[in-house]
Structure formats: C-alpha cells, structure tokens
C-alpha positions in Angstrom: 20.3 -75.1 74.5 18.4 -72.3 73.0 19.9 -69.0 72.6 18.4 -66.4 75.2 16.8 -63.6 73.2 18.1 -60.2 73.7 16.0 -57.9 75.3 15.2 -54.3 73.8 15.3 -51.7 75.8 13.6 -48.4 75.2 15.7 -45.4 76.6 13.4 -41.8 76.5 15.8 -39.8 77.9 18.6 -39.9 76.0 20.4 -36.3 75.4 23.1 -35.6 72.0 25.2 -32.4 72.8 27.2 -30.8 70.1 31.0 -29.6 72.1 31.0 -26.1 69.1 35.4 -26.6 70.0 36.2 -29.6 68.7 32.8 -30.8 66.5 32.3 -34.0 68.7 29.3 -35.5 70.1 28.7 -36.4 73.6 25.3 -38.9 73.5 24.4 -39.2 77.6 21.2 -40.9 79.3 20.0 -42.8 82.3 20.0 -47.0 81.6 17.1 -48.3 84.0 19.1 -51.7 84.0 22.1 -50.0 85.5 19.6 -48.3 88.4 19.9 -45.0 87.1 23.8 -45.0 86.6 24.4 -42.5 83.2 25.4 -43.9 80.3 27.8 -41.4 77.8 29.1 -41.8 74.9 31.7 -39.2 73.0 32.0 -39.6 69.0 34.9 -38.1 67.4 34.1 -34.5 65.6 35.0 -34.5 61.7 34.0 -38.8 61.5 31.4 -40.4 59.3 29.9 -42.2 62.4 29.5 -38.2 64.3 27.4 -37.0 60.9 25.2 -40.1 60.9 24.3 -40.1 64.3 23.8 -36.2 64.6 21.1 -36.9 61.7 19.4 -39.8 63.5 19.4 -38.3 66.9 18.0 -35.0 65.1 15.3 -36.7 63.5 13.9 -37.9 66.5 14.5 -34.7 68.3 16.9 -35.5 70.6 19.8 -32.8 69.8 20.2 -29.7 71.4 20.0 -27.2 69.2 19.7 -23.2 70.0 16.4 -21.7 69.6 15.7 -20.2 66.2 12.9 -18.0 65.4 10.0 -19.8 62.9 9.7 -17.2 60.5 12.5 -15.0 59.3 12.2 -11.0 58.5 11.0 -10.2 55.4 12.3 -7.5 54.1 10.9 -5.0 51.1 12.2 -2.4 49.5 11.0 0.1 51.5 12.4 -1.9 54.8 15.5 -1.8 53.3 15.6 1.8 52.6 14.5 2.6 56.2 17.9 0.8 57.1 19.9 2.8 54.6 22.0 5.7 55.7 23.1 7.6 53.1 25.8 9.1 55.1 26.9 5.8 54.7 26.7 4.6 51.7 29.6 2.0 51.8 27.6 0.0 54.8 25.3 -2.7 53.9 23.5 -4.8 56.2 23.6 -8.4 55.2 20.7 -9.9 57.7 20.3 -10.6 61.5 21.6 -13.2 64.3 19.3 -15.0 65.5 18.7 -12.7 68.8 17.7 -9.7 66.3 20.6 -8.1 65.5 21.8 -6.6 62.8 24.7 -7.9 60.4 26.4 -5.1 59.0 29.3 -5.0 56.5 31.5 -2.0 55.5 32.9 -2.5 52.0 35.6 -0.3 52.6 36.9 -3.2 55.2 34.8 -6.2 54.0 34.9 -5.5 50.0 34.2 -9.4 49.2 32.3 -12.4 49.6 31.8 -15.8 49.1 28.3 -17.6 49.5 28.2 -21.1 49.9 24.9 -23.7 50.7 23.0 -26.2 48.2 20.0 -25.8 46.4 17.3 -23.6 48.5 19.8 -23.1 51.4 18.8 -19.4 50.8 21.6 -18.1 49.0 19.5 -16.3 46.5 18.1 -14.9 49.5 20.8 -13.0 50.3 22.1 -12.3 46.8 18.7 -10.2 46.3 18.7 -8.2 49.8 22.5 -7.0 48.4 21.0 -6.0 44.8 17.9 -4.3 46.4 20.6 -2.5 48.8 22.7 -1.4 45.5 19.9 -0.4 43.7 19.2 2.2 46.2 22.7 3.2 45.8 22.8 6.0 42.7 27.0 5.7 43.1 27.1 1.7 42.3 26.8 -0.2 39.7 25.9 -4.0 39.5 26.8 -6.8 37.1 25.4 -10.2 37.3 26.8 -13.4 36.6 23.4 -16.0 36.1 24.2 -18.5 33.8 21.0 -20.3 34.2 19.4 -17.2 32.9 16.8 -18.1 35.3 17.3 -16.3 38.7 17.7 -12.8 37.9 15.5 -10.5 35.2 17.0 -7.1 32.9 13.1 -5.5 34.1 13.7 -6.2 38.2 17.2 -3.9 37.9 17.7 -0.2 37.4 19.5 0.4 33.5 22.7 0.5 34.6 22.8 -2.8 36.0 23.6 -6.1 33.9 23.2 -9.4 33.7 25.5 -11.6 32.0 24.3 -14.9 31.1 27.5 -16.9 29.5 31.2 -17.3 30.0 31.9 -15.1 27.7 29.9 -12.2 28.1 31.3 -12.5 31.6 35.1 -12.4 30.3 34.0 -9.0 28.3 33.0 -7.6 31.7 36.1 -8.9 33.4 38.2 -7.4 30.8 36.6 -4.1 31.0 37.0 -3.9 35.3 40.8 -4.8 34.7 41.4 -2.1 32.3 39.3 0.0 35.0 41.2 -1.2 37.9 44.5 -0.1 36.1 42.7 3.6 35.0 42.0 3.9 38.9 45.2 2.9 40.4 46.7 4.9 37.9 44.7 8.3 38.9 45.2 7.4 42.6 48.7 7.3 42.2 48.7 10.6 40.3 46.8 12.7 42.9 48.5 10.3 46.2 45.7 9.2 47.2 45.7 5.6 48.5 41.9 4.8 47.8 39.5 5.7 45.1 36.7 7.8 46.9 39.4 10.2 47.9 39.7 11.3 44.2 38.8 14.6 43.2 36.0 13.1 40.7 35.5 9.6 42.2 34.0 7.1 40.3 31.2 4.9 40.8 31.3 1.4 42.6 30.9 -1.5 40.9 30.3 -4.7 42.2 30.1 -7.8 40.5 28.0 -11.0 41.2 28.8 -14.4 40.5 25.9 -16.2 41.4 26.6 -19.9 40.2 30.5 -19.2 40.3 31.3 -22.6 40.0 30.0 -22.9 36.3 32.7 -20.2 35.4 35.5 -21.5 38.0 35.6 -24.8 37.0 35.3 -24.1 33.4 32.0 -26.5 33.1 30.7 -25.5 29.6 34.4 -24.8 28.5 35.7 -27.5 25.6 38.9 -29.1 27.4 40.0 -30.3 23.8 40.1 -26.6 23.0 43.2 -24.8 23.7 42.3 -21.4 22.9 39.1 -21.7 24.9 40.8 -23.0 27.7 43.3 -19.8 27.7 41.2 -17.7 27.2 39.4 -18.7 30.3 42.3 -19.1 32.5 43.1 -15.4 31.3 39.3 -14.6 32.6 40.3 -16.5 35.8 43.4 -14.6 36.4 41.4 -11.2 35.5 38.9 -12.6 38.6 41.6 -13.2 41.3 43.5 -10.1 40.2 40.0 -8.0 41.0 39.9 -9.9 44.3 43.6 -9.3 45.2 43.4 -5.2 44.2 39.7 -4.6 43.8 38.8 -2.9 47.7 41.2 0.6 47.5 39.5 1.0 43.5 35.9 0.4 44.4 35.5 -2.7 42.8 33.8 -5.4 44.4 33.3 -9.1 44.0 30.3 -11.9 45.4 30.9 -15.4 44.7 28.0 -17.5 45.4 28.4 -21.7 44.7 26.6 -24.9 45.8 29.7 -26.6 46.9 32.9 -25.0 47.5 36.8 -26.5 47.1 40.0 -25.1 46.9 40.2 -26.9 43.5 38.1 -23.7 42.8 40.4 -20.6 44.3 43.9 -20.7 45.5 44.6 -20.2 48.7 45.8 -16.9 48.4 43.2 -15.4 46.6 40.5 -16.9 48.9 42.6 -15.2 51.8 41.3 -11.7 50.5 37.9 -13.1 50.9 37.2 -11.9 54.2 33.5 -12.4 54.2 32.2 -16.1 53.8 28.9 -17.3 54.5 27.9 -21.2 54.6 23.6 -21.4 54.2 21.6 -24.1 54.9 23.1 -27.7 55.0 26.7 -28.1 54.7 29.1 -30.7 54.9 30.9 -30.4 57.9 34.8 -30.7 55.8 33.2 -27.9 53.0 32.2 -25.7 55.9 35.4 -25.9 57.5 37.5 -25.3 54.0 35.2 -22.3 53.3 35.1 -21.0 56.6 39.1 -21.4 57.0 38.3 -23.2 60.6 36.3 -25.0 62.2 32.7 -24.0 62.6 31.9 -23.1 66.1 28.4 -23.7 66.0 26.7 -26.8 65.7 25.4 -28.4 62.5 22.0 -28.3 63.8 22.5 -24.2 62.7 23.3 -25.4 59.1 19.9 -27.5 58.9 17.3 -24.7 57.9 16.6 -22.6 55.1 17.9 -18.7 55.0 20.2 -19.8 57.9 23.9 -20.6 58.5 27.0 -19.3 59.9 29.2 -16.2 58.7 32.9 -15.3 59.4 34.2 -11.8 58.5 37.6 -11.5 59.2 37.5 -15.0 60.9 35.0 -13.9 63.4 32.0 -16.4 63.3 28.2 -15.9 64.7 25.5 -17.3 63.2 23.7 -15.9 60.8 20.1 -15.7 59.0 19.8 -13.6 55.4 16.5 -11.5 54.9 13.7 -12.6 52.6 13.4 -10.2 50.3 10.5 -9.5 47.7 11.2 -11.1 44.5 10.1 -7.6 43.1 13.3 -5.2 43.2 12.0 -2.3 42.1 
C-alpha cells in the first residue's frame, strides 16, 4: 500500500511572544484542521532551540517586538552642548529610551562603565558622544586606549587628551593614574575630606577609555613564553582593577568597551564596581546575561539593531539607544 503523503499546511497567523521574566517563547496560532482550536507552544528561555526559532520567526516577521523609531538622534557638537549644564559638570547624558527620554549618568554615583556589542553594534557610537561630552569639559582629561589605531585621531581631540595605541603605552598611563590615585587619597585624607572635588585646589578628572579592552585584558599581543612580559602585564592588570575598585571618591574614571564579554576577562569583584553596563546591538543571550549580572528583561528583538540595546545602572535595566554623533569632535 502506498504511503499517504503528508499534507502541508500553511498557517498565516501564527504569533511568537517573548515572556521578558523568564526569556521563553510562547509560539500561539489558530490550526484550520482543528476548526479554529489554538495551537501554543512554550520553548524554554536560555535553550538553543528558543535562539533559533526567535531568528526564524523574526525573519519572517512574526515576533512581537516594541516599536522603535527608524532613525536615531544625531547629535553634534553643538546638540550636545545645548544639553550640558555647567552647573553640572559631573552629569553626562549617555543617549535616549526609545520613548525620547533622556539617559543621564552622574559620575559621582555611576563613575564606570562597560560597553559590550560586536562589530557595528554602535559601540563607537557611544564612545564618541562621551568624548565630545568631555571635550566640552575644561576640568577633565581623556586618555584613549585604541589599539587598532584606527577609530580615534590626535587632530579630532583637544591637546590634553591622548591616545594610546599599544599595551605598553597604556601600562605608562596606568602607572601614572596609580601614583595619582595614591597623591589624591593621600591629600584627601590630610584635609578630611572623603572625595576629591571637596579639596581646596581640586584636580582635574580624568577618565580613561578602553575601547577594544579585550586586546589588553586578555593579553592578546602579549608573548605567553615571556615571563617578564606576562608580569608586567598582570601588574598593568592589577593597576586597572585597583582604578576601578578606588577610582570614583579621586575623580578617576574608567570605560571598557569589548566585542564579547566573559568573566575570564574581570573578576567578579572588580566587575561588581561596574555599575553601568551597556549590551549594543546583537548579543548572545548567556553574554548579555553575564554582563548584565541578570537576566535581560527585554526581549532579544531589542538587541537586533544598530546603536540599540539594553543598559543596567545599578541593576536597573531599560532599554537603551546611544546618539550618533559627528565623526568631527571639534
């Protein structure tokens, strides 16, 4: 007897929802062969078999996502100085939620920061709304780790600024802020004062800017064979985490921007003074939830487009979109 062919059946109703609690899917229609009876199906959040069919269903349009605007803000120089208070001058604004509002940061509270998304997620976006911010700024001063040596130019920033294009030149730096993180904590304790703009002749801000952290944290252009080397980059390491761990009451400030982030790349305890961390553009859902230090509560459909993602400060999510900015900085 001749097997009976299976019969396709198109459904054109079918509906994917995204529960934000527990990162399953919950895949729902009407079957025509069952008279209008729904069908539903929930898939486990944090599987293989929830990733791959979020994509599908996406692809075909079939997910619920929230609306999000088509173009995002762009943002000049001059824009950005129109937000700047100078009463202010700790407060930084680091883009908008999607219904407008702004995103605003106070270093005093917030004093670091860790960036995460792959290529043209739009972390660079971000990166340069913070050094046009700082460059309006005549109290802070900006260093800049690029060790492409392609992202950031000496002519786009103000002569005090720097950009540091090698492990080395960035251990130099991190020597020099330690030494400076001991001068300050020393003058604070001699005039009992518990933070540094309360000093009689406070010093300038500094922040510095890791953009392609990983190259340094994970030693990539470091000889492993080397033993020297290798200390003295675990020294520049330790000289890192200690500016993380003592950095906010001394004005010293750190951003850490990577492709990929895992704890192979900072401890647990340093990464606990990070309390602003920002996942752009596609993420995997078990590198969100390890930078984000819980699960995102927003769907992934939010970490599918460029410039946009999802920030915690404090662990306080919302989503999130980072200003374009002008490639010009001056």
């Amino acid at each position: 007897m001749a097997k009976k062919k299976a019969s396709s059946l198109e459904i054109s109703d079918i509906r994917v929802k995204y529960d934000k609690n527990d990162g399953s899917l919950r895949i729902t229609s009407k079957d025509p062969d069952l008279k209008g009876e729904p069908f539903s199906l929930t898939v486990t959040g944090n599987s293989p078999t929830a990733e791959t069919l979020f994509k599908l269903m996406r692809a075909h349009g079939l997910v619920e996502e929230p609306e999000l605007p088509t173009e995002l803000t762009l943002q000049g120089r001059e824009e950005l100085r129109a937000l700047y208070d100078p009463a202010k001058p700790l407060l930084f604004v680091l883009g908008e939620t999607y219904k407008g509002e702004l995103v605003e940061v106070h270093l005093s509270k917030a004093p670091h920061m860790l960036v995460s998304g792959a290529t043209g997620a739009g972390k660079s976006v971000l990166l340069h709304n913070l050094a046009q911010q700082i460059g309006l700024r005549n109290n802070f001063r900006l260093s800049i780790f690029d060790p492409t040596g392609t992202q950031w130019r000496q002519e786009d920033l103000r002569p005090q600024d720097r950009i540091l294009q090698s492990n080395e030149a960035l251990a130099v730096e991190l020597e020099q802020l330690d030494d400076e993180l001991q001068y300050r904590y020393y003058s604070m304790k001699a005039e009992s004062v518990n933070n540094v703009a309360l000093l009689k002749n406070a010093p300038e801000y500094t922040v510095l800017m890791l953009d392609y952290a990983s190259n340094f944290l994970l030693g990539i252009s470091i000889d492993k064979k080397d033993g020297v080397a290798m200390a003295k980059h675990e020294l520049a390491k330790q000289r890192l985490f200690k500016l993380i761990w003592k950095g906010r009451a001394a004005g010293l400030h750190v951003i850490l921007s990577t492709q990929q982030f895992d704890f192979e790349m900072i401890p647990g305890e340093t990464l606990a003074n990070i309390p602003i961390r920002v996942a752009m553009g596609s993420a995997g859902y078990l590198a969100t939830v390890a930078l984000l230090g819980d699960k995102p509560v927003y769907g992934k459909g939010v970490l599918s487009h460029h410039g946009r993602g999802v920030i915690s400060i404090h662990g306080k999510q919302a989503p999130f979109q980072a200003y374009r900015v002008l490639k010009e900085l001056k």
